[in-house]
Kinemage of the C-alpha trace (Angstrom):
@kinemage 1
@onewidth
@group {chain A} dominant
@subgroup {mainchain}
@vectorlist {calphas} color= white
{ca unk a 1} P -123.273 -61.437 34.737
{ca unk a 2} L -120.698 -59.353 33.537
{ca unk a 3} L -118.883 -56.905 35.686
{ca unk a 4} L -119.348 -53.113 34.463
{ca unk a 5} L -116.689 -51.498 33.057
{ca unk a 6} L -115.521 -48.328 34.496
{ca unk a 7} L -115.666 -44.962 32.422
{ca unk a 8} L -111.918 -43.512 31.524
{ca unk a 9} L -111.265 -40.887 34.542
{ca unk a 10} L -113.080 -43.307 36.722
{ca unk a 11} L -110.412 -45.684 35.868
{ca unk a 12} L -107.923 -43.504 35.874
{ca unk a 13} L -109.164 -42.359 39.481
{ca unk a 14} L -109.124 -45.024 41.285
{ca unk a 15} L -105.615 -46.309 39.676
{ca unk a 16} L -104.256 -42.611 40.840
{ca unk a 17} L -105.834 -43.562 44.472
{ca unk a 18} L -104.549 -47.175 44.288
{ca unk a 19} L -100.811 -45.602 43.943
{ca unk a 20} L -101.220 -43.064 46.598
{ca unk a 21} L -102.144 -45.656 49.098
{ca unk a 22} L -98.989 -47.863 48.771
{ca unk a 23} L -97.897 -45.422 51.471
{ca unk a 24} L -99.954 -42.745 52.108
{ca unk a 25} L -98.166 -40.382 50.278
{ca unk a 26} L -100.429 -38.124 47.891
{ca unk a 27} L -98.297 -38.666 44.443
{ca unk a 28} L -99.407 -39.479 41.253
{ca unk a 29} L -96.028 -41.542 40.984
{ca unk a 30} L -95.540 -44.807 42.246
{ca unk a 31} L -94.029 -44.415 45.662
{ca unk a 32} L -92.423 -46.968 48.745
{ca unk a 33} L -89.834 -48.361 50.280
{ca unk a 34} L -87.175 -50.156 48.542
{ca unk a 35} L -85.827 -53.146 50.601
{ca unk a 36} L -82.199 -53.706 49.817
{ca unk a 37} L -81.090 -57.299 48.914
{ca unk a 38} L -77.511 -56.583 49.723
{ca unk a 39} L -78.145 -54.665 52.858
{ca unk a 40} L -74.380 -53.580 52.796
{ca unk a 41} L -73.777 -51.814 49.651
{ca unk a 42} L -76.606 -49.623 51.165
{ca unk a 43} L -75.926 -46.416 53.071
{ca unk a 44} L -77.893 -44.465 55.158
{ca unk a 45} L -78.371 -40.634 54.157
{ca unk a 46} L -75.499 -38.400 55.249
{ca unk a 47} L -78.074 -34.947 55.917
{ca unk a 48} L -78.729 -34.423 59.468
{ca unk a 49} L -82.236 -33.040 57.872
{ca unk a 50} L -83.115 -36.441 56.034
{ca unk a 51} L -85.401 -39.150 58.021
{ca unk a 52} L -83.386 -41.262 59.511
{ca unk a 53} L -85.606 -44.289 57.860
{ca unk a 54} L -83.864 -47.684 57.271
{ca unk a 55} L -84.221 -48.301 53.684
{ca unk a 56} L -84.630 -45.916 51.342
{ca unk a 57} L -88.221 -44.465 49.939
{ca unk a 58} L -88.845 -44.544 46.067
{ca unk a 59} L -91.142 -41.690 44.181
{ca unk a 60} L -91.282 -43.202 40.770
{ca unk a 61} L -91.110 -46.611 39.554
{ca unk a 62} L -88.127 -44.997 37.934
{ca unk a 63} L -86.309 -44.144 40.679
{ca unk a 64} L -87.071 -47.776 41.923
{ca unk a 65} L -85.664 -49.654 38.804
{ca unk a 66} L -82.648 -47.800 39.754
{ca unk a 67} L -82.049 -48.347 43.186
{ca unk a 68} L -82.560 -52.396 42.149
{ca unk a 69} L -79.689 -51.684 39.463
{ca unk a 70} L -77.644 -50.045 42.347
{ca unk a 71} L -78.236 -52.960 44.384
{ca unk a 72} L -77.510 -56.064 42.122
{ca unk a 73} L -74.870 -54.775 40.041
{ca unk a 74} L -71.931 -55.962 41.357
{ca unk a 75} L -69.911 -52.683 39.887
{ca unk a 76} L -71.152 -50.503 42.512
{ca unk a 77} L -69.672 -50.663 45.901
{ca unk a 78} L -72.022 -48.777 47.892
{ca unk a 79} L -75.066 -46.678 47.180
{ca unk a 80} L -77.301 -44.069 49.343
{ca unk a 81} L -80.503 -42.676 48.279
{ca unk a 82} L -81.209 -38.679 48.445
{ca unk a 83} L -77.714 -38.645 50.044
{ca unk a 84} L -77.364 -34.936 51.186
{ca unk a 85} L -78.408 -31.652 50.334
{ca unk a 86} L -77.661 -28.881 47.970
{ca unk a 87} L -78.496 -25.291 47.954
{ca unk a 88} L -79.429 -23.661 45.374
{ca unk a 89} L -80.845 -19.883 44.292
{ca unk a 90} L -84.315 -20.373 42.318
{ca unk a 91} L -84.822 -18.474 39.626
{ca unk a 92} L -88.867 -18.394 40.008
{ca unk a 93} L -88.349 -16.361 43.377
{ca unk a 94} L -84.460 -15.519 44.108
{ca unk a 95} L -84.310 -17.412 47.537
{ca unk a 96} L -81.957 -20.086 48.588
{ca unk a 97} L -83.446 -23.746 48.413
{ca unk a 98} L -82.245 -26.964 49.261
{ca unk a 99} L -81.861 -29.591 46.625
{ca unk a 100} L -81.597 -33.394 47.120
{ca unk a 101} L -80.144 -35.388 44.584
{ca unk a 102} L -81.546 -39.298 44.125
{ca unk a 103} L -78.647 -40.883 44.331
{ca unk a 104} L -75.084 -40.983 44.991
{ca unk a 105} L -72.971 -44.438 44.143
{ca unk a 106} L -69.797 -45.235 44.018
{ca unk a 107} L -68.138 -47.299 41.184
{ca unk a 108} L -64.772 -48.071 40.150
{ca unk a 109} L -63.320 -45.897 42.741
{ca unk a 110} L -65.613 -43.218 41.548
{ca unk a 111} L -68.246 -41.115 42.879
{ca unk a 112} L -71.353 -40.359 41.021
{ca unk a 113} L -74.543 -38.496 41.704
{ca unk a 114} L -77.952 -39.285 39.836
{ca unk a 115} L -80.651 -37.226 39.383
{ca unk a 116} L -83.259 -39.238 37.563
{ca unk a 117} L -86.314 -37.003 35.428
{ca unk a 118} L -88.462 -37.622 32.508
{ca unk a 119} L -86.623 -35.577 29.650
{ca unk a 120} L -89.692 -33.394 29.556
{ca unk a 121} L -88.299 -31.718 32.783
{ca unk a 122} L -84.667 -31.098 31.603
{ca unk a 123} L -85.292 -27.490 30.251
{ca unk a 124} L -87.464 -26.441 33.726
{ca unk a 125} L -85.430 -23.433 34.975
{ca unk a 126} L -85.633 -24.750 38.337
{ca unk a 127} L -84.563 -27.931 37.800
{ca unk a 128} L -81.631 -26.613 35.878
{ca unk a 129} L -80.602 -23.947 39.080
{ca unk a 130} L -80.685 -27.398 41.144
{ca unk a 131} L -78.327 -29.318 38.860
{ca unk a 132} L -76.006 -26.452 38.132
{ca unk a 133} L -75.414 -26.150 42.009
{ca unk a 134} L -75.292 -29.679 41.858
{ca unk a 135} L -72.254 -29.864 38.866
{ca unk a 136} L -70.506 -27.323 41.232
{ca unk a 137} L -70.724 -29.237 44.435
{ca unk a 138} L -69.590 -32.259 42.498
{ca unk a 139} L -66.658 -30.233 40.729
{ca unk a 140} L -65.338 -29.190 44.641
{ca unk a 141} L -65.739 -33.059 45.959
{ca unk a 142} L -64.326 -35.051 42.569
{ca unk a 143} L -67.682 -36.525 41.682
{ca unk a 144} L -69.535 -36.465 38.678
{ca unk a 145} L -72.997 -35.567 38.544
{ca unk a 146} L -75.464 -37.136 36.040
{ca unk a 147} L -78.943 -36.937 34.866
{ca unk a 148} L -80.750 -40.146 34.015
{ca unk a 149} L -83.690 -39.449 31.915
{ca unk a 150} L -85.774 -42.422 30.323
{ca unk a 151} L -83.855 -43.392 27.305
{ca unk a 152} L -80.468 -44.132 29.661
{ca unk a 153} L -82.637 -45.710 31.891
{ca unk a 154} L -84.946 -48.205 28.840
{ca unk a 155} L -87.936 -46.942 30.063
């Protein structure tokens, strides 16, 4: 006997809830906890306001093609997911936020840090408040900050 096929948002449903269960988080993203290979080009978090988790947690599959890039490429020395915090004034209500960038490596003796977005978010006003506090911090600390949208990351 065949096996009935589900209706579209049924389908869709229950892939949503299949996601969200990986670990309990409520995104529509695919979300968990990337397991370094090469535990020691990994580095903890450096904001006393981060969890203090071992490995770091993933919120798009995006976000976790990149941290295995970070890990197996043999250019980057080290690498730390949401590394820190930025604040930043939002535009939709005037009030100071905090911003956390996805990732800060270092290669060739240079620091970098990644924000990684579909290019459908690069003209939000918040998101550009974030990474204009971001290109300032970077500017005062001789990094360079960069966003990775899908076509830099093939996706």
């Amino acid at each position: 006997m065949a096996k009935p096929r589900l209706s579209r948002s049924r389908y869709y449903k229950k892939k949503k809830r299949a996601q969200t269960n990986k670990t309990g988080s409520k995104s529509r993203y695919e979300t968990g906890l990337y397991i370094p290979i090469n535990e020691e080009k990994y580095r903890q978090p450096m904001d006393k306001y981060m969890n203090s988790q071992q490995y770091p947690e993933y919120r798009s599959s995006w976000e976790k093609k990149f941290y295995k890039y970070c890990d197996l490429n043999e250019d980057i020395e080290y690498w730390t997911a949401e590394p820190f915090s930025i604040q930043y004034i939002s535009p939709k209500d005037g009030q100071m936020h905090r911003y956390f960038p996805d990732v800060l490596i270092k290669k060739n003796n240079k620091k970098y840090l990644i924000e990684i977005k579909p290019s459908s978010q690069t003209k939000d006003p918040v998101n550009i408040a974030k990474w204009d506090a971001a290109k300032k911090f970077c500017n005062m600390y001789g990094m360079e900050f960069m966003v990775l949208t899908e076509k830099e990351l093939g996706v």
